[in-house]
C-alpha angles and dihedrals in degrees: 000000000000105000126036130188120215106208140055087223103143083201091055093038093050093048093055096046097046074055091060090242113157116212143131113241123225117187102234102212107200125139110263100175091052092052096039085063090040098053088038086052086056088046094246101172123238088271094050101049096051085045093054091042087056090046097056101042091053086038084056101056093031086064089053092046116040123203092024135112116245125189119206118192130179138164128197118179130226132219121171102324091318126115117225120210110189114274117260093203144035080249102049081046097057085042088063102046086041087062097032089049116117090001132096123243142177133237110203108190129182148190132195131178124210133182123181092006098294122093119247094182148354144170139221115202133161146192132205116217135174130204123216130233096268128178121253080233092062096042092054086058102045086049084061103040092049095056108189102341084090092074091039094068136053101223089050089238144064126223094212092075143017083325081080087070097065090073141095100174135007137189138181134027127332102227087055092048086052096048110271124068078225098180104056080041088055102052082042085069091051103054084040084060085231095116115025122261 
């Protein structure tokens, strides 16, 4: 193997893949939310704490594979002040539209990649996105409508389908929206010989 993913994200597997990237995927069990409080209680900001968590995802299956590259990727979101996790349950979902409708909030997503246990790049990036004002009525549709993907993800939504119908504005890119600043990764890969250039 030359290229690992550290994640079992169907969203970051399938970006890679539609990018004719060829790689094997490992899940990277570490506890997020432990070390999310414990980096808040040190005052990391919202960047630092996805890029750790990519670290330590792609620091976690590197150990496992040496002499392979390993990409860690994580995203936290940011509301206010206030940090997001993905929700477990419908009801911790709705919980979160319900405190993310009519505000603005940021994704920070970030990649790493580590061989041999040390990283040898990585990438901040970030997206700014605002909800509506939508109805319950219409929440409580778009929770049905949206099945599981609403605990998949940790906004609770994706833009790629009726999740886009819960916006009123978005910038920035749309990997990192979706999770993997995929095209400084991409050129990453590149410089690491690892795609052709």
């Amino acid at each position: 193997m030359t290229l690992i993913l550290a994640s079992q994200s169907r969203w970051r597997q399938a970006l890679l893949k539609a990018a004719g990237v060829a790689f094997t995927a490992e899940a990277a069990y570490i506890d997020e939310s432990a070390i999310i409080a414990s980096m808040q209680h040190r005052k990391a900001t919202p960047r630092d704490i996805a890029d750790a968590l990519a670290e330590l995802k792609a620091a976690k299956i590197s150990a496992r594979f040496p002499d392979t590259h390993v990409i860690g990727s994580d995203q936290v979101l940011e509301c206010e002040g206030k940090l997001f996790e993905k929700a477990r349950t419908l009801s911790e979902a709705r919980d979160t539209l319900r405190a993310l409708r009519a505000r603005q909030h940021r994704l920070i997503s970030a990649a790493v990649i580590v061989r041999n246990g040390s990283p040898v790049w990585r990438a901040v990036d970030e997206a700014t996105l605002k909800m509506r004002d939508f109805s319950d009525a219409f929440l409580e549709t778009y929770l049905q409508q949206a099945g599981d993907i609403v605990t998949t993800s940790v906004g609770a939504y994706t833009i790629e389908g009726p999740g886009i119908q819960l916006f009123a504005q978005v910038r920035g890119d749309q990997f990192t929206i979706m999770g993997l600043p995929l095209l400084p990764l991409l050129q990453a890969l590149r410089d690491q010989g690892l795609l052709t250039t």
